[in-house]
Structure formats: structure tokens, C-alpha cells
Backbone as ProteinMPNN parsed JSONL, in Angstrom:
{"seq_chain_A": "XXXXXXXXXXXXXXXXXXXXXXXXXXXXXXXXXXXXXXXXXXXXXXXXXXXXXXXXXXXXXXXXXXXXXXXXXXXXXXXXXXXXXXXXXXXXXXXXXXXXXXXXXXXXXXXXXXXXXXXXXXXXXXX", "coords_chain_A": {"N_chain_A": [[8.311, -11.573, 22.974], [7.267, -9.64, 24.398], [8.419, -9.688, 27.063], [10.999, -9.679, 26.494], [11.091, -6.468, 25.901], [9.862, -5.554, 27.724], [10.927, -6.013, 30.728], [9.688, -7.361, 33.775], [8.944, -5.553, 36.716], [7.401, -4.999, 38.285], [4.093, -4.078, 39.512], [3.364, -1.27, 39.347], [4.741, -1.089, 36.72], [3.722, -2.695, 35.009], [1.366, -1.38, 34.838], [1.491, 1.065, 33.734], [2.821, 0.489, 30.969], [0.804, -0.47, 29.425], [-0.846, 1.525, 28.727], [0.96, 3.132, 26.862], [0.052, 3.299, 23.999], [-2.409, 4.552, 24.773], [-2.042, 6.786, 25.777], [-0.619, 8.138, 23.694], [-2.538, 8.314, 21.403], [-4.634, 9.723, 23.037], [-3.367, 12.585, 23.029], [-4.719, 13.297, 20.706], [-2.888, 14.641, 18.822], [-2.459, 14.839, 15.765], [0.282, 14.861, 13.827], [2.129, 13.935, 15.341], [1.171, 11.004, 16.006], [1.037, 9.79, 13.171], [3.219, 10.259, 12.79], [4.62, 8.498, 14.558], [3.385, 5.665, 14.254], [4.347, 5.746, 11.191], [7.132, 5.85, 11.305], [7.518, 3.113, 12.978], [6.403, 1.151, 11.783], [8.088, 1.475, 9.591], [10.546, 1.059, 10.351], [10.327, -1.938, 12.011], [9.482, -3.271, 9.688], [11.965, -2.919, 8.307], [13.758, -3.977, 9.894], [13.109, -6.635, 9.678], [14.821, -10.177, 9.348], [13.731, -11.659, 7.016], [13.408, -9.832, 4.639], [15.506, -8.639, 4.808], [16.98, -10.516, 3.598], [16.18, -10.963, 1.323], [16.728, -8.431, -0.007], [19.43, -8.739, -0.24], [19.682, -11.205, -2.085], [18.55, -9.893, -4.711], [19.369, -8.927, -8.232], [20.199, -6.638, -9.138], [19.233, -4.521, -7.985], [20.576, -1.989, -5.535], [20.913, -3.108, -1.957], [20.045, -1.489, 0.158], [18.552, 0.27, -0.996], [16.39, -1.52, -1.411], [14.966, -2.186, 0.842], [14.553, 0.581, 2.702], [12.913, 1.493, 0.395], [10.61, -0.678, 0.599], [10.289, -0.357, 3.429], [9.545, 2.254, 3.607], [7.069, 2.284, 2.335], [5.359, 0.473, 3.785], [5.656, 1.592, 6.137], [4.145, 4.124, 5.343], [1.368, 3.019, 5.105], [1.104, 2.374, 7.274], [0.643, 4.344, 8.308], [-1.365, 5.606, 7.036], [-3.168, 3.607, 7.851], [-3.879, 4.369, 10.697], [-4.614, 6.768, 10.336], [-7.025, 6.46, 9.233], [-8.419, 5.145, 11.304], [-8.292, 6.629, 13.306], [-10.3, 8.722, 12.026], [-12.423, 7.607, 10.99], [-12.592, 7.009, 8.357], [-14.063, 5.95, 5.356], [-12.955, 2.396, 4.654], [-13.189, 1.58, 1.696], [-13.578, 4.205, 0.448], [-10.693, 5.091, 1.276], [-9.132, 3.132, -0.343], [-9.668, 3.664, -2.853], [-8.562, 6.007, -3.354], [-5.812, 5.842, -2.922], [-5.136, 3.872, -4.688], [-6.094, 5.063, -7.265], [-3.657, 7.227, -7.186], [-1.655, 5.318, -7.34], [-2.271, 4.745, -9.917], [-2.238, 6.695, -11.4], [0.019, 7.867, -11.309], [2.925, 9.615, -12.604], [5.274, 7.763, -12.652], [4.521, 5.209, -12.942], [4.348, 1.763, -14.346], [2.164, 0.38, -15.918], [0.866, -0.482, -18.147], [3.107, -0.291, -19.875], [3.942, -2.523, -20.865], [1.955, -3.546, -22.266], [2.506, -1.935, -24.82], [5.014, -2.577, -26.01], [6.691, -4.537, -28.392], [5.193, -7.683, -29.123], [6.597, -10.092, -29.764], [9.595, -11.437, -29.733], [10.861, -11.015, -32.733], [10.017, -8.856, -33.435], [11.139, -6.89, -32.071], [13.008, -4.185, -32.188], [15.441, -4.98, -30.868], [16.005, -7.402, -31.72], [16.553, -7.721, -34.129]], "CA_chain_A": [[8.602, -10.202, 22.635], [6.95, -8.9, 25.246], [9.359, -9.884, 28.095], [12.702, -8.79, 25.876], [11.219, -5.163, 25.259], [9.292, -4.739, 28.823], [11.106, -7.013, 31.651], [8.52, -7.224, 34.637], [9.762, -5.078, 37.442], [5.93, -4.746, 39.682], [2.764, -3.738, 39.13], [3.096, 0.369, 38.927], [5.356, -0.909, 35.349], [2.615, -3.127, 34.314], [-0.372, -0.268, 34.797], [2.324, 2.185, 32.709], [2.919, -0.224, 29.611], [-0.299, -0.86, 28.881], [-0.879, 3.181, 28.247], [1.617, 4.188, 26.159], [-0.658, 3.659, 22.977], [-4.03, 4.788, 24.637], [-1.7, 8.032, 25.84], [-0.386, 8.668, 22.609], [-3.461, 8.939, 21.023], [-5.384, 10.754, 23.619], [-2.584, 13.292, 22.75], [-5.102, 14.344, 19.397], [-1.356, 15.274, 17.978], [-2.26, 13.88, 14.676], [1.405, 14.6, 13.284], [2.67, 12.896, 15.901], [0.817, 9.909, 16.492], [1.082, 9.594, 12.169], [4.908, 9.981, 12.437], [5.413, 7.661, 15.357], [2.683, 5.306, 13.345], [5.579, 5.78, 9.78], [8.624, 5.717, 12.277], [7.322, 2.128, 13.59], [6.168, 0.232, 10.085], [9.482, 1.014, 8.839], [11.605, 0.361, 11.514], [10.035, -3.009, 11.337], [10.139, -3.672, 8.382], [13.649, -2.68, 7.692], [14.24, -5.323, 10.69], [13.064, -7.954, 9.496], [15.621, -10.442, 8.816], [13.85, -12.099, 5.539], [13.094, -8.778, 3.96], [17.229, -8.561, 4.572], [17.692, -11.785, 3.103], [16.111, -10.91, 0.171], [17.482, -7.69, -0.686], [20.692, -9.172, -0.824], [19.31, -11.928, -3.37], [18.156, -9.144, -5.842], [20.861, -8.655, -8.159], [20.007, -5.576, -10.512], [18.632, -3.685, -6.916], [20.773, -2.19, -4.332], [20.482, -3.993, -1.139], [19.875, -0.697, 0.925], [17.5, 0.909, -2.005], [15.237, -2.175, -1.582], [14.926, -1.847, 2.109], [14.414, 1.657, 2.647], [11.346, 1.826, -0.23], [9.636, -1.578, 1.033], [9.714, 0.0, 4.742], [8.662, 3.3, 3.637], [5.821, 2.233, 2.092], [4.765, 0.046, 4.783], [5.857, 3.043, 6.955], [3.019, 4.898, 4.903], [0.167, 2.612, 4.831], [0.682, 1.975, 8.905], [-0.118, 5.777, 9.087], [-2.885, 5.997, 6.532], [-4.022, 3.025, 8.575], [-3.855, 5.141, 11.756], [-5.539, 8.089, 10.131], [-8.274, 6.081, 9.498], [-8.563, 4.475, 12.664], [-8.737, 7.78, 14.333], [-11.265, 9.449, 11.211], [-13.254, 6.79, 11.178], [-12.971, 6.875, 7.423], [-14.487, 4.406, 4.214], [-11.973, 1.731, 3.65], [-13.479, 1.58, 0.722], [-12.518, 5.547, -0.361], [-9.354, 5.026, 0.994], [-8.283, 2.536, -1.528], [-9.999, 4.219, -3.936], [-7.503, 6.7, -3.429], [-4.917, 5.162, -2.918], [-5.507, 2.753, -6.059], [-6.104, 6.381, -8.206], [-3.029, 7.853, -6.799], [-0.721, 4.724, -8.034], [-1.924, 3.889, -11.267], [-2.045, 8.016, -12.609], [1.659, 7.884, -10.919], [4.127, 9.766, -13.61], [6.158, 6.662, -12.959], [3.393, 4.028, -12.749], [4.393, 1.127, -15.562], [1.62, 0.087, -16.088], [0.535, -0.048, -19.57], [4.106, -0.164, -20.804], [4.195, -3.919, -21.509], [1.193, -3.73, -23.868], [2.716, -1.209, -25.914], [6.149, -3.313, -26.572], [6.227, -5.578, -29.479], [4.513, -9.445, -28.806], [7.957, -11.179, -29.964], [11.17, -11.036, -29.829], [11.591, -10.586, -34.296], [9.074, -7.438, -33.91], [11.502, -5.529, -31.918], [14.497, -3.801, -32.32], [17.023, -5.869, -30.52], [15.966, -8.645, -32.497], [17.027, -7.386, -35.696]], "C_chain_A": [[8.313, -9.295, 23.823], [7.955, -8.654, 26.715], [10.487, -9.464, 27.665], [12.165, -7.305, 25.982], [10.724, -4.464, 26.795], [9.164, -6.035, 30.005], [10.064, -6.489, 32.878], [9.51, -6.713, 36.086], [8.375, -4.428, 38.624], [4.897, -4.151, 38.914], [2.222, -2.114, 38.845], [3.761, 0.297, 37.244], [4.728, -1.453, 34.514], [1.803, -1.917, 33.832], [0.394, 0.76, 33.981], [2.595, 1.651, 31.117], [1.962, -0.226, 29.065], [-1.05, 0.657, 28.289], [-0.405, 3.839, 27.867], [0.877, 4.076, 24.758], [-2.072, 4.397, 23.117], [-3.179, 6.626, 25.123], [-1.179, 8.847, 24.509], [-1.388, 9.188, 21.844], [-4.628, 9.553, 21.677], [-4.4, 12.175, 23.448], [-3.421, 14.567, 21.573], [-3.864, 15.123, 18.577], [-1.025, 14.468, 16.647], [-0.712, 13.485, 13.823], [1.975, 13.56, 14.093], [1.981, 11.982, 16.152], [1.224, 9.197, 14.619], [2.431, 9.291, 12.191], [5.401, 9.171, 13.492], [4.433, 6.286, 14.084], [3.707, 4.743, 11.656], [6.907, 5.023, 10.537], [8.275, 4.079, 12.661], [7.468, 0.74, 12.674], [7.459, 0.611, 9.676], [10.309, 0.75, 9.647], [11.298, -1.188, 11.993], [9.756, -4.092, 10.42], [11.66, -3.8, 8.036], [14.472, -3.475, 8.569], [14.465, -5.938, 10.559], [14.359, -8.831, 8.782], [15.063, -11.374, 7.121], [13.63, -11.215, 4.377], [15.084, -8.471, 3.839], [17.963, -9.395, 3.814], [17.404, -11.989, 1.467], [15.996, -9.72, -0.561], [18.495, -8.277, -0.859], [20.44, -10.164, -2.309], [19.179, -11.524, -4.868], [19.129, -8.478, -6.528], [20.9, -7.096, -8.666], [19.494, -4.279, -8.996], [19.6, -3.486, -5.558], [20.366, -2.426, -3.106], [19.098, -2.985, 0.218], [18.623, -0.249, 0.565], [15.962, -0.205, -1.751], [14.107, -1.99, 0.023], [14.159, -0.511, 2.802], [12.338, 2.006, 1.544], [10.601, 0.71, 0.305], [9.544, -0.872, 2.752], [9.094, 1.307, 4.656], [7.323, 2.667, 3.315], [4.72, 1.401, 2.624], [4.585, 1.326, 5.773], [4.161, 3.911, 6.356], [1.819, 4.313, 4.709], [0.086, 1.918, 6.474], [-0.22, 3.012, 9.098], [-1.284, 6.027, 8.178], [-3.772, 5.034, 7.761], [-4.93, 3.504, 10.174], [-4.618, 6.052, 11.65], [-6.914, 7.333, 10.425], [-8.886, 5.287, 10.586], [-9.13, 5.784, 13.369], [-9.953, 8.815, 13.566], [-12.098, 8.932, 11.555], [-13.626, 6.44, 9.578], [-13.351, 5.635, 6.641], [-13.173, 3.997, 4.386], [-12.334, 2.143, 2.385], [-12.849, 3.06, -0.308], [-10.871, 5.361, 0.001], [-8.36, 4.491, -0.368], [-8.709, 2.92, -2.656], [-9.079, 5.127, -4.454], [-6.626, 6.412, -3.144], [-4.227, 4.507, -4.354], [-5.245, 4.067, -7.504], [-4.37, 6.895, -8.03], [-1.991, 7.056, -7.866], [-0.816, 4.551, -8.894], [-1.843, 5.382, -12.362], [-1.037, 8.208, -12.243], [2.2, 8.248, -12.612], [5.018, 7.992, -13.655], [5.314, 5.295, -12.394], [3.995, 3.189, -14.284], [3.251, 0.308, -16.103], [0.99, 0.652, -17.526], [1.678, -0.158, -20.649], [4.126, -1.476, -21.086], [2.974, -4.143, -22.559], [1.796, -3.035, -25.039], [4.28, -1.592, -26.667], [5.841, -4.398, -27.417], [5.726, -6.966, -28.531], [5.729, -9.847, -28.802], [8.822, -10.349, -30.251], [11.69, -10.602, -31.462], [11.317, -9.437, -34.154], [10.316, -6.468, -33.443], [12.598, -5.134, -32.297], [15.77, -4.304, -32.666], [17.152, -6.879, -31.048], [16.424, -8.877, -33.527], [18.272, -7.773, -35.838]], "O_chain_A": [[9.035, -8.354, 24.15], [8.123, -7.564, 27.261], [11.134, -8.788, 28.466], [13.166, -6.644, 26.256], [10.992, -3.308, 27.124], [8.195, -6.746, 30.273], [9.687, -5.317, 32.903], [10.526, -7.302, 36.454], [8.505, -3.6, 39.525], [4.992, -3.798, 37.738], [1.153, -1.76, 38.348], [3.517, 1.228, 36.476], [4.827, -1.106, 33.337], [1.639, -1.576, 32.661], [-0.425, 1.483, 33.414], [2.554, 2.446, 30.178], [2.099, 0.071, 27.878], [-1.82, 0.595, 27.33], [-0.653, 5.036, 28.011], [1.182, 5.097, 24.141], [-2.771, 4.775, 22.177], [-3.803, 7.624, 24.762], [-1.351, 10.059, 24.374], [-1.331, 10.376, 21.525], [-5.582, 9.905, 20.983], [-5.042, 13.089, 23.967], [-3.212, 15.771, 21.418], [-4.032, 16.082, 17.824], [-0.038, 13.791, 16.357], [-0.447, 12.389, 13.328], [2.276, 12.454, 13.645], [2.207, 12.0, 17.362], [1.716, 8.07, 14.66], [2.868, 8.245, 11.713], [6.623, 9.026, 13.5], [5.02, 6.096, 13.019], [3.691, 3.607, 11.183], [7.44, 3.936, 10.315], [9.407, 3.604, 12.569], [8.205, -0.243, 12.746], [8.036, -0.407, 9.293], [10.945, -0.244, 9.298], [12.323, -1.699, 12.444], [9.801, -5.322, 10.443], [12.272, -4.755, 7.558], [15.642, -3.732, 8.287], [15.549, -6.434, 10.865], [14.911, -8.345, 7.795], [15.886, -11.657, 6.251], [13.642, -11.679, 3.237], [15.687, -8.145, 2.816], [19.12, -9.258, 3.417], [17.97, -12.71, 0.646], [15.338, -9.704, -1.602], [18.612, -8.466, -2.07], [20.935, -9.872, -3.397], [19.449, -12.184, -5.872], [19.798, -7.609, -5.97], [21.933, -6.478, -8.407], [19.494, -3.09, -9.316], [19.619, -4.325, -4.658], [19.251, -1.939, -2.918], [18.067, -3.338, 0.79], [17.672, -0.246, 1.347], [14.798, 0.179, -1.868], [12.904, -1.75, 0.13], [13.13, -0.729, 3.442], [11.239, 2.453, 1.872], [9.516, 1.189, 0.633], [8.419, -1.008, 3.232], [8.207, 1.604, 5.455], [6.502, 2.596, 4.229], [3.55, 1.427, 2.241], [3.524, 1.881, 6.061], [3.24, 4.159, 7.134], [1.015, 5.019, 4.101], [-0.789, 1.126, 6.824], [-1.313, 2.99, 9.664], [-2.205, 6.703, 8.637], [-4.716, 5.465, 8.422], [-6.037, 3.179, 10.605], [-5.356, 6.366, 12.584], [-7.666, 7.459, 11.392], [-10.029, 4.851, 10.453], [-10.244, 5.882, 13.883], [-10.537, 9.629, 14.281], [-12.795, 9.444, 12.432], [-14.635, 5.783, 9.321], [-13.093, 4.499, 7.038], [-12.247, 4.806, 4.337], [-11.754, 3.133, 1.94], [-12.092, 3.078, -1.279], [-9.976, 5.47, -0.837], [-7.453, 4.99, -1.034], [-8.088, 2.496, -3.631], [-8.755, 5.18, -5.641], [-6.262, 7.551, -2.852], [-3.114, 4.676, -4.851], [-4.447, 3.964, -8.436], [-3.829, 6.876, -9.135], [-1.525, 7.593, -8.871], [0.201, 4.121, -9.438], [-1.553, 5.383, -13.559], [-0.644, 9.13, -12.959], [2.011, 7.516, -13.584], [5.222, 7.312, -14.66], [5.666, 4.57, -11.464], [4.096, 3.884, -15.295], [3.615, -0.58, -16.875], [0.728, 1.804, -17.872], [1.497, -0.144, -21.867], [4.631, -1.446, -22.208], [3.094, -4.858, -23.554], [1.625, -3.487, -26.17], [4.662, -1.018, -27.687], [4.864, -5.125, -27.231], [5.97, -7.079, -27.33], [6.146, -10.035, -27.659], [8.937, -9.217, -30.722], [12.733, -9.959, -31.58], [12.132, -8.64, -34.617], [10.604, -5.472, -34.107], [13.277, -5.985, -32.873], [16.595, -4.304, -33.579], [18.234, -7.464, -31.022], [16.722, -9.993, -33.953], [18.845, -7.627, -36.918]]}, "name": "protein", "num_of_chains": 1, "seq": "XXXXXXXXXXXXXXXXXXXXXXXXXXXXXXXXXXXXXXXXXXXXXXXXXXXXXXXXXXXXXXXXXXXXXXXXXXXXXXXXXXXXXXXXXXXXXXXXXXXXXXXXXXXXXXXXXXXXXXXXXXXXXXX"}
């Protein structure tokens, strides 16, 4: 990887590669180091070719739709990761919040499969 993205061309392009992450974040430009941080996790993600291979597989899910939310939300847990790298915050609260955030989610399902009948006579469609 390293040789496809940064062919070797002398030793002033070496001593410059090696400082584009320690310059970015000497920057203190939390938006931007967060939104290159988002911009990166999903643009890798949304790369990958088995994450491509299995949107297409999924039949009930467009291919694009699957893509798009699995790299955002990598996209968004590069840059929490980042925050806290540069805070110095708890893991521990993070996922606390984190964990809080998804399961009081308006559209969190959780909980809806207890509250559907046990068997197939109880419900509805069964009738």
C-alpha cells in the first residue's frame, strides 16, 4: 500500500510523508481533523470490495443504501475515535454514550420482538 499511494522519489519525500498526520493534528482544527477522520472511515469502507460484495447479496436492501450507512457509521466512530484520542477521554463514558444514545433511538428495535406474538397461530397472519 504504501508504495502504490507514496512512490519513493528521495529523501526530502520521505521526511514529508511521514508528517502529514502529526501536521494535521498539530493544526488543533478539531472540525477539520474530525471531518478528514469521517471523510477517511467512509471512504474506506465504501471501498472495500467485500462490503461491495455483500450489498449486492442483500436482497430486500438497496445496494447503494447499504454502503453509504455501513461507511457512515464507521465514518462516525473513526472521528469519535479521534476525538478521544485528542481529549484524552474514558472509553468507558464514551460507550456509555454511545450505547445510551442507540438503544433510546426513536428508531431503535429493540424490544419490538418481545412484544410480537411467540407463534405463528397467535398472530394475525396466521388466522
Amino acid at each position: 500500500m504504501e508504495w502504490g499511494c507514496f512512490p519513493r522519489r528521495g529523501a526530502v519525500h520521505d521526511a514529508h510523508r511521514h508528517k502529514i498526520g502529526t501536521a494535521l493534528t498539530r493544526t488543533k482544527n478539531l472540525p477539520l481533523i474530525l471531518g478528514v477522520s469521517f471523510a477517511l472511515g467512509f471512504a474506506i469502507t465504501v471501498a472495500e470490495p467485500d462490503l461491495q460484495v455483500l450489498a449486492q447479496t442483500v436482497p430486500h436492501i438497496k445496494s447503494s443504501v447499504l454502503l453509504v450507512t455501513v461507511g457512515a457509521g464507521v465514518g462516525l466512530f473513526m472521528a469519535i475515535c479521534m476525538l478521544r484520542i485528542l481529549t484524552g477521554a474514558s472509553l468507558r463514558w464514551i460507550l456509555i454514550v454511545c450505547y445510551t444514545l442507540i438503544l433510546c433511538s426513536p428508531h431503535s428495535r429493540i424490544g419490538t420482538f418481545s412484544a410480537s406474538p411467540s407463534t405463528p397461530a397467535e398472530s394475525p397472519r396466521g388466522r
